[in-house]
N, CA, C and O atoms as a GROMACS GRO file, in nm:
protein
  400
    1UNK      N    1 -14.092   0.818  -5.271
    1UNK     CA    2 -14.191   0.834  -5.167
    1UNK      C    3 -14.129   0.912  -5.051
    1UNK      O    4 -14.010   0.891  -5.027
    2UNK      N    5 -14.187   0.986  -4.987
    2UNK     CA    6 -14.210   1.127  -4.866
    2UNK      C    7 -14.202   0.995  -4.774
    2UNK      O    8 -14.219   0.880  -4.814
    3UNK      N    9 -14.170   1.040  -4.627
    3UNK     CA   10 -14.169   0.998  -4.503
    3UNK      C   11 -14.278   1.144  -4.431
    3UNK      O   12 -14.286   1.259  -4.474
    4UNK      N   13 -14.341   1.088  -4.327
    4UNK     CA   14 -14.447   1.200  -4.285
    4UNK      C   15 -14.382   1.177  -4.120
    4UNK      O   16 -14.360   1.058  -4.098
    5UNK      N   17 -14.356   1.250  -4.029
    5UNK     CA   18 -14.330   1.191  -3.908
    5UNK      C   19 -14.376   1.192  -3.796
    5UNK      O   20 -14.338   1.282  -3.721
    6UNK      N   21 -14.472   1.095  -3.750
    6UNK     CA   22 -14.577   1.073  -3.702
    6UNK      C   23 -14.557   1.074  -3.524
    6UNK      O   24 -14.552   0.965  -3.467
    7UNK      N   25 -14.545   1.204  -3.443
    7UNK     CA   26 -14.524   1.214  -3.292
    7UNK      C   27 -14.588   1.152  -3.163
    7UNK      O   28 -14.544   1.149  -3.048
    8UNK      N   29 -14.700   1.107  -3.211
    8UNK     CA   30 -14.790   1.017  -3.104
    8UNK      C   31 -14.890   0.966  -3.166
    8UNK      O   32 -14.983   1.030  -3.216
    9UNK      N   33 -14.875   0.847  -3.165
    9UNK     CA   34 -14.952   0.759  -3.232
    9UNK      C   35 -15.128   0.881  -3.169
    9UNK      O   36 -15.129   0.991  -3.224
   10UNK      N   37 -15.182   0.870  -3.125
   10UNK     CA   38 -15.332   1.000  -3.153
   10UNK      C   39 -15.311   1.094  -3.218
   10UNK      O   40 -15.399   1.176  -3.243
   11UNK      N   41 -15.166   1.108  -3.268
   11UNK     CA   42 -15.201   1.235  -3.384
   11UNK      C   43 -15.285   1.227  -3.553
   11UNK      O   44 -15.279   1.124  -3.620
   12UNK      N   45 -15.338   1.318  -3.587
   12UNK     CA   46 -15.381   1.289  -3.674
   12UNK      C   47 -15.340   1.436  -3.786
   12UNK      O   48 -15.406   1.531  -3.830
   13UNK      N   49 -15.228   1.399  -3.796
   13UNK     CA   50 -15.135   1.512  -3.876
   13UNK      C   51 -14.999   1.472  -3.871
   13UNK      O   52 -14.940   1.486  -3.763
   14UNK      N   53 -14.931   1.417  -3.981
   14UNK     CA   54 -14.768   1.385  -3.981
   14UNK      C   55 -14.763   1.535  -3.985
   14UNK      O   56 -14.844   1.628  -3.998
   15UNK      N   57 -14.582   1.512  -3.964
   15UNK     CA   58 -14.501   1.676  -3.992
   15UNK      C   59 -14.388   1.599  -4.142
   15UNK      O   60 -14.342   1.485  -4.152
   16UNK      N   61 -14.377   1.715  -4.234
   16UNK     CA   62 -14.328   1.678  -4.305
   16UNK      C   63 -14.182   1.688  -4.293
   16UNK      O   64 -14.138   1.794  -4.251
   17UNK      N   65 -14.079   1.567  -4.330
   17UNK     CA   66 -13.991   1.585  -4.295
   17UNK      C   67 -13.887   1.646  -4.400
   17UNK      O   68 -13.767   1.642  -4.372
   18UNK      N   69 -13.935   1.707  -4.531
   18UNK     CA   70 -13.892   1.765  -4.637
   18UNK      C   71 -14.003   1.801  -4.763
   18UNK      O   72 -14.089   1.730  -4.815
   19UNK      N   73 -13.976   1.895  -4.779
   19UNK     CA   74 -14.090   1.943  -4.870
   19UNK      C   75 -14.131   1.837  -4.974
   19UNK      O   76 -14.056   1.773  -5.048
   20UNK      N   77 -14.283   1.829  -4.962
   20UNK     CA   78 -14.346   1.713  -5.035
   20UNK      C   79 -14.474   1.758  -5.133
   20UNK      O   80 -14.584   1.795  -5.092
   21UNK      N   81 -14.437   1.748  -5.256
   21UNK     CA   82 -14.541   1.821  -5.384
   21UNK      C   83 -14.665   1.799  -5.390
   21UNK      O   84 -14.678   1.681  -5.358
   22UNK      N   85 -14.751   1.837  -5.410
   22UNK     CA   86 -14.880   1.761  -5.459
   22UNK      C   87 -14.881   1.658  -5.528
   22UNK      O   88 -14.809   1.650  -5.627
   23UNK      N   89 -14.956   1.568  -5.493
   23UNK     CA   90 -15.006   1.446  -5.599
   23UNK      C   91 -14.828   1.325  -5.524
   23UNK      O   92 -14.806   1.214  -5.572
   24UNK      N   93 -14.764   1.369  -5.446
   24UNK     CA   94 -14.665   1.267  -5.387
   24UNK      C   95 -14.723   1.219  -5.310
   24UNK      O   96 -14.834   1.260  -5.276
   25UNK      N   97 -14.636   1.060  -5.232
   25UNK     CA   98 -14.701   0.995  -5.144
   25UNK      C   99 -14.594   1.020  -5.032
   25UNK      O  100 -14.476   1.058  -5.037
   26UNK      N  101 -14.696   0.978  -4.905
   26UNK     CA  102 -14.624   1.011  -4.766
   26UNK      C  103 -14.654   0.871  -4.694
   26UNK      O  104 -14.764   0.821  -4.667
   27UNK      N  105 -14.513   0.817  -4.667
   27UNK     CA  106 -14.552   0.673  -4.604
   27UNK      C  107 -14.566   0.736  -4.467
   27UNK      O  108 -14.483   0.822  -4.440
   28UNK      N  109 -14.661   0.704  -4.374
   28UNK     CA  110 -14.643   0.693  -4.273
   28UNK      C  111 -14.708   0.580  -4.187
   28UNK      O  112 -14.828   0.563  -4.169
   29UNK      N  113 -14.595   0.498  -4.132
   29UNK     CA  114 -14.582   0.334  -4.063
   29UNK      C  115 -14.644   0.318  -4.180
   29UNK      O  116 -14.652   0.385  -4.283
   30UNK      N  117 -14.690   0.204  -4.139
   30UNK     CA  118 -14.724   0.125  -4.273
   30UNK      C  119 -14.862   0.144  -4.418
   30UNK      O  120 -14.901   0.076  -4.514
   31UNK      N  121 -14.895   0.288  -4.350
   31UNK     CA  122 -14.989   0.352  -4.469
   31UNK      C  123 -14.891   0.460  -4.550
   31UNK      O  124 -14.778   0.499  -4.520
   32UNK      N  125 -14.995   0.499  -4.688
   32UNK     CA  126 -14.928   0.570  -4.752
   32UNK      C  127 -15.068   0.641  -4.762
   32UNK      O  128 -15.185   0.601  -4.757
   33UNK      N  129 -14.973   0.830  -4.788
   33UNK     CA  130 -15.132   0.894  -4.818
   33UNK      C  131 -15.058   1.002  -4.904
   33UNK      O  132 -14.944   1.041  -4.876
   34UNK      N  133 -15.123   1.043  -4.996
   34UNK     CA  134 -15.118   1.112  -5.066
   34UNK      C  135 -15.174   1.246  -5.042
   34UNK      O  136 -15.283   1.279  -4.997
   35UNK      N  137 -14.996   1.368  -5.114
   35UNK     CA  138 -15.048   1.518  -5.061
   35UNK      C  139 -15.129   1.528  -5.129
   35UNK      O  140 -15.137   1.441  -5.216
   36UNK      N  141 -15.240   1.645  -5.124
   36UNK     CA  142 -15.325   1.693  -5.165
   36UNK      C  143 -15.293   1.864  -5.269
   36UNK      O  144 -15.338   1.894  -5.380
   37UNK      N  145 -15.188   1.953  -5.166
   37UNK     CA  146 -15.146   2.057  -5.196
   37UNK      C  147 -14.978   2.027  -5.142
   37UNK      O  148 -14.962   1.927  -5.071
   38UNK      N  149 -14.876   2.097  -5.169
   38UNK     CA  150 -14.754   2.140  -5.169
   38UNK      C  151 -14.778   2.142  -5.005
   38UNK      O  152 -14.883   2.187  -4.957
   39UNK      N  153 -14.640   2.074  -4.902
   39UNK     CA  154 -14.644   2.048  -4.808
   39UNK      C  155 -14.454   2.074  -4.781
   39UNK      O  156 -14.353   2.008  -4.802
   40UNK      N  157 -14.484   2.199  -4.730
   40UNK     CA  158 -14.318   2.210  -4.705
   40UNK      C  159 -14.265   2.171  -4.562
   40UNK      O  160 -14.338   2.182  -4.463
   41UNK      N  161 -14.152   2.130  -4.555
   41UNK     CA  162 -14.081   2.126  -4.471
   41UNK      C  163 -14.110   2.163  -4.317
   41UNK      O  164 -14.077   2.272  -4.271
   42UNK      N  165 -14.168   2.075  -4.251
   42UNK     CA  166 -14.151   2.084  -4.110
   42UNK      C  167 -14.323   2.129  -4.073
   42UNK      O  168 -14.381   2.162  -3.969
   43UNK      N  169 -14.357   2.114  -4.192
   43UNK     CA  170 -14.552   2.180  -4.166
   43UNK      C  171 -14.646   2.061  -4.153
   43UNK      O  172 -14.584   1.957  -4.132
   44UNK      N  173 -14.731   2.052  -4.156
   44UNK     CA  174 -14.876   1.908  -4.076
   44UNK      C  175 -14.925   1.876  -4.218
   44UNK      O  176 -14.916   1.968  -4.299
   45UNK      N  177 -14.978   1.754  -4.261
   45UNK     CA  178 -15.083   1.680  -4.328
   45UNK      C  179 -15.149   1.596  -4.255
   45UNK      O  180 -15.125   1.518  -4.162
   46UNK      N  181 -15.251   1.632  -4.328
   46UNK     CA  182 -15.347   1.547  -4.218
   46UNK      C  183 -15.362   1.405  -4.284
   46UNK      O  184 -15.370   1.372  -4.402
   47UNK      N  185 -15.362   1.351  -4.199
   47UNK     CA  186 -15.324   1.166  -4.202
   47UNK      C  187 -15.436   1.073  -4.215
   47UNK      O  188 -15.432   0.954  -4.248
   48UNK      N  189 -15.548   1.155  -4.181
   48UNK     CA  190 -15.721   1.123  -4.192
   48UNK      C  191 -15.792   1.228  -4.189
   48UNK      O  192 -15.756   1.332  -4.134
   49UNK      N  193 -15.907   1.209  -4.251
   49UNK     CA  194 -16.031   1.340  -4.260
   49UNK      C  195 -16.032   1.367  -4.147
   49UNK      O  196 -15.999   1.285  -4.062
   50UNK      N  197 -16.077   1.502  -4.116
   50UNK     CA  198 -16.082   1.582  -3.997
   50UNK      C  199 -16.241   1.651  -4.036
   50UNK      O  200 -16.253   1.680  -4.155
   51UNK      N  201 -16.301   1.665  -3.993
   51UNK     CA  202 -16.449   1.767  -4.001
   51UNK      C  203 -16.419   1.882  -3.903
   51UNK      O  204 -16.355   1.886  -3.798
   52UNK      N  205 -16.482   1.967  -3.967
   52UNK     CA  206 -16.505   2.126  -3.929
   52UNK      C  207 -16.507   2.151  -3.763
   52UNK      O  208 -16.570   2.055  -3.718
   53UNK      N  209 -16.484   2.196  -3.705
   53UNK     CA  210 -16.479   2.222  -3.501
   53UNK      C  211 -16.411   2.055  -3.489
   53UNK      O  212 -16.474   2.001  -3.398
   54UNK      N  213 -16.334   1.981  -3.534
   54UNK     CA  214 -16.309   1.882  -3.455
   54UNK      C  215 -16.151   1.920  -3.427
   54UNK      O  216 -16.092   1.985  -3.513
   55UNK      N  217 -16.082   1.880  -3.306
   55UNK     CA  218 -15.963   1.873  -3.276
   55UNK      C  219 -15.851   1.862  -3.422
   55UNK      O  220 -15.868   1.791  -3.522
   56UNK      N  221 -15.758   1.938  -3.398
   56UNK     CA  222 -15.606   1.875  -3.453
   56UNK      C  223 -15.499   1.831  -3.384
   56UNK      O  224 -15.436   1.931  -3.352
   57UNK      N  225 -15.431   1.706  -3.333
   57UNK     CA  226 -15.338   1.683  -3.268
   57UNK      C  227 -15.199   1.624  -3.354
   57UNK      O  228 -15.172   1.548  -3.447
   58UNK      N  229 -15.130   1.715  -3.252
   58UNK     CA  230 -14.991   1.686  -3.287
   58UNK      C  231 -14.901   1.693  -3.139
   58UNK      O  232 -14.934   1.766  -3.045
   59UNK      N  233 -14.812   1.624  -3.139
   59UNK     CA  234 -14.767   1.605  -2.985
   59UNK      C  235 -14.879   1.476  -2.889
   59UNK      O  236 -14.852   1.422  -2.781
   60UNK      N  237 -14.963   1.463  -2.948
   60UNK     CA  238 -15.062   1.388  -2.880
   60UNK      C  239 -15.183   1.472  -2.739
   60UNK      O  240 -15.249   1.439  -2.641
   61UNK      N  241 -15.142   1.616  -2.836
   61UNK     CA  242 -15.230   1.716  -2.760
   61UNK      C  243 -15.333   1.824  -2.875
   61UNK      O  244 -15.299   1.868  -2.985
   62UNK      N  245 -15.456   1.842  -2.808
   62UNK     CA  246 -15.528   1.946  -2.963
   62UNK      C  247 -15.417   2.090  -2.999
   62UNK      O  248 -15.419   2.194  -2.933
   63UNK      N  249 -15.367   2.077  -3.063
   63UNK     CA  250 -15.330   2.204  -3.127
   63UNK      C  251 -15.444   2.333  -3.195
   63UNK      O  252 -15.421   2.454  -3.190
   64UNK      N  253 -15.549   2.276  -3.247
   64UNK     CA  254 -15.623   2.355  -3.288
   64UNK      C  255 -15.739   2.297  -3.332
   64UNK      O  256 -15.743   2.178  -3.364
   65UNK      N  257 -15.868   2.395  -3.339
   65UNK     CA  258 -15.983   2.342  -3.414
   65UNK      C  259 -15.945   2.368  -3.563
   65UNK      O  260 -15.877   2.456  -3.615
   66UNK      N  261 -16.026   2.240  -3.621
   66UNK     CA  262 -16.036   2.241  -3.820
   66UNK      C  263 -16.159   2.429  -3.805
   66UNK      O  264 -16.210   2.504  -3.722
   67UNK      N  265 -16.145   2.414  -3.915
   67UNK     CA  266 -16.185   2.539  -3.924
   67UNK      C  267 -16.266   2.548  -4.083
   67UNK      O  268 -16.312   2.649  -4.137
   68UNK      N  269 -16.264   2.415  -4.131
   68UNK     CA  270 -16.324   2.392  -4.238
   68UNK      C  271 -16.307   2.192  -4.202
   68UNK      O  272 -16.260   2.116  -4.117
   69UNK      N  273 -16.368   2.188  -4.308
   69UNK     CA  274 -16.367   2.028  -4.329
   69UNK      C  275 -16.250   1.985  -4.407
   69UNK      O  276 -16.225   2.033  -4.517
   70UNK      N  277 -16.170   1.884  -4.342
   70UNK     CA  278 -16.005   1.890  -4.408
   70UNK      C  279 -15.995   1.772  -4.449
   70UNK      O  280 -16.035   1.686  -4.370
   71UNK      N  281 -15.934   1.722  -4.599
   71UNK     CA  282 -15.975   1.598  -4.635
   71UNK      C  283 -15.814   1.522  -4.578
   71UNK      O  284 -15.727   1.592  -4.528
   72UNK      N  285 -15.799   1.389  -4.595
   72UNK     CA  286 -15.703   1.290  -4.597
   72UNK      C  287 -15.571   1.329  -4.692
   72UNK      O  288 -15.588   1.285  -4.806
   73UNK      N  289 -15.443   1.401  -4.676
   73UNK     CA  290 -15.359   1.438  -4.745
   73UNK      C  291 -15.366   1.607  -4.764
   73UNK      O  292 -15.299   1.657  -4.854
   74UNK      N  293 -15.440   1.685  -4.687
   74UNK     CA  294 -15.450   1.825  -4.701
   74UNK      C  295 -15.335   1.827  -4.615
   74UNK      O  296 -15.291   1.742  -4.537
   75UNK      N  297 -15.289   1.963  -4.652
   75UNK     CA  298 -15.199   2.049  -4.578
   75UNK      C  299 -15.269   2.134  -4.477
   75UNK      O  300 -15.378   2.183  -4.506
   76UNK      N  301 -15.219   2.153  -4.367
   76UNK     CA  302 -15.229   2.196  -4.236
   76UNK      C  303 -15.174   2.340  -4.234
   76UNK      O  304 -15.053   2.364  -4.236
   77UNK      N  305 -15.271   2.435  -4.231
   77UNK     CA  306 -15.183   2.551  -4.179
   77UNK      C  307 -15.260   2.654  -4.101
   77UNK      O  308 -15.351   2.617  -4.028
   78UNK      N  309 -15.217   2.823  -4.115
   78UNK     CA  310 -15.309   2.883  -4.065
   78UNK      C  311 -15.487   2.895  -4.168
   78UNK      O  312 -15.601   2.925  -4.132
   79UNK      N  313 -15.447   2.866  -4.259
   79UNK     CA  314 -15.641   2.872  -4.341
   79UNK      C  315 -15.691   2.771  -4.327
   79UNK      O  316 -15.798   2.774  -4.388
   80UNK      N  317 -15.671   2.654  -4.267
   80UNK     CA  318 -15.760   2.591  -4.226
   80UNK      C  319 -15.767   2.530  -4.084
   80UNK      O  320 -15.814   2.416  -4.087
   81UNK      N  321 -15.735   2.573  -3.966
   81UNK     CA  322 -15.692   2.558  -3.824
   81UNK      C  323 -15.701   2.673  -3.741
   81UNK      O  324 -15.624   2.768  -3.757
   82UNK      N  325 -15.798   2.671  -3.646
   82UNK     CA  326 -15.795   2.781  -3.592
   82UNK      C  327 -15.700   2.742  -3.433
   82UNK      O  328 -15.731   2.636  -3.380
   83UNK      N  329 -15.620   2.806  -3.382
   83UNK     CA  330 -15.527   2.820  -3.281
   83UNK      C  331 -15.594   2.790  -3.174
   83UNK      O  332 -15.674   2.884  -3.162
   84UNK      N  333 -15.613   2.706  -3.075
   84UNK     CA  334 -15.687   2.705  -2.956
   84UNK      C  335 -15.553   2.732  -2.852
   84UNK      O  336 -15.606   2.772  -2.749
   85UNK      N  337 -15.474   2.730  -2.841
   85UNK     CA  338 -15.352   2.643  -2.771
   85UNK      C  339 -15.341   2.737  -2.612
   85UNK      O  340 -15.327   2.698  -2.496
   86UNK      N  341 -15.354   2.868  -2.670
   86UNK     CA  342 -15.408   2.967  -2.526
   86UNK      C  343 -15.485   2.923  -2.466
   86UNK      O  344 -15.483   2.904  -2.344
   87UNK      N  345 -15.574   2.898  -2.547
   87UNK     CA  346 -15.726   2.857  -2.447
   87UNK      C  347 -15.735   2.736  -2.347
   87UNK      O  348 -15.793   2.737  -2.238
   88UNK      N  349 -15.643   2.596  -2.424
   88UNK     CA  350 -15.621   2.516  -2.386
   88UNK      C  351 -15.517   2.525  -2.249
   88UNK      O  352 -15.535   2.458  -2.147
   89UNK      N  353 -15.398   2.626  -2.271
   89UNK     CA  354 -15.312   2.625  -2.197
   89UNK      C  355 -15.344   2.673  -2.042
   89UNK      O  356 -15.262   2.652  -1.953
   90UNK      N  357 -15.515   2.759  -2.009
   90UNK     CA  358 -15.584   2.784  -1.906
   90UNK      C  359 -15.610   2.622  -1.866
   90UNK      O  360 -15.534   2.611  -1.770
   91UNK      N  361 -15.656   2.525  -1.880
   91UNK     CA  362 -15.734   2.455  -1.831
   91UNK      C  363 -15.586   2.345  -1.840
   91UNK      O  364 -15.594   2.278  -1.738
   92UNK      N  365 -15.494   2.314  -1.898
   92UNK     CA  366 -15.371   2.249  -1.828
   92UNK      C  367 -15.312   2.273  -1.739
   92UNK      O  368 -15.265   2.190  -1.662
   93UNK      N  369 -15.299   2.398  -1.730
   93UNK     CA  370 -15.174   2.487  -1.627
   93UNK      C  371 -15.314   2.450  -1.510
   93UNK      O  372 -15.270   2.346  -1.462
   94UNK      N  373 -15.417   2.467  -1.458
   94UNK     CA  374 -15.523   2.428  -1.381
   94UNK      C  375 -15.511   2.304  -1.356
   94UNK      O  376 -15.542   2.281  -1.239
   95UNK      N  377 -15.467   2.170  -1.438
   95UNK     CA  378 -15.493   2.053  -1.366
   95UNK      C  379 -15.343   2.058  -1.336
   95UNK      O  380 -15.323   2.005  -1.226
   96UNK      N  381 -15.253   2.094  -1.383
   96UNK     CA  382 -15.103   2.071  -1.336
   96UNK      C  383 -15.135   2.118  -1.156
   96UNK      O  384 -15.132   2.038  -1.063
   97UNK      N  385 -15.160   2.251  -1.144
   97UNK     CA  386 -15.135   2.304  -1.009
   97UNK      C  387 -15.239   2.211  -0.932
   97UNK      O  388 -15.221   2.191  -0.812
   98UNK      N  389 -15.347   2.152  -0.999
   98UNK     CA  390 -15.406   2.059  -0.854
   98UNK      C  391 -15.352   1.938  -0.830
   98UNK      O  392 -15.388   1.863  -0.739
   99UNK      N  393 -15.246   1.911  -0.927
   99UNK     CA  394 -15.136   1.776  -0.904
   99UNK      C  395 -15.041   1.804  -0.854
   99UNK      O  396 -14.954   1.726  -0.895
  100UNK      N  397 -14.990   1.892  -0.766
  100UNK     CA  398 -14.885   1.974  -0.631
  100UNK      C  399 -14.912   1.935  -0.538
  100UNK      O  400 -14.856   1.975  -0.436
   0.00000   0.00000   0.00000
């Protein structure tokens, strides 16, 4: 069994901590989930279904919109995640400077 390594408990995407095959399991805390596709080294599975425009977090911040409907044990990458993190990074850097 895979270890998945889980950065803030609101994430909903381990990072893999060594390449993990299809059809393997990924304990993470006390669940186990099974890859879906080939999950290499240092890349996201998603840890629960995700639906289409909903958030991806990792860090315990959105990294990106789903960009399709992503099941429980999919791999995370650029074909199914679209990048918000620019967009996002306008409206942080905005509440940071009104906390000065």
């Amino acid at each position: 069994m895979k270890t998945g390594l889980l950065v803030d408990s609101s994430d909903n995407v381990v990072v893999a901590t060594e390449t993990i095959q299809a059809g393997e399991k990924i304990k993470v805390g006390s669940e186990v989930i099974v890859a879906n596709q080939q999950i290499p080294i240092g890349h996201k599975a998603a840890i629960k279904e995700i639906k289409k425009n909903e958030y991806i977090y990792k860090y315990g911040v959105p990294i990106g919109l789903a960009n399709m409907d992503i099941q429980k044990g999919d791999y995370i990458h650029t074909h199914n995640i679209t990048d918000v993190t620019e967009d996002l990074c306008k409206s942080y850097i905005a509440a940071f400077m009104k906390e000065d």
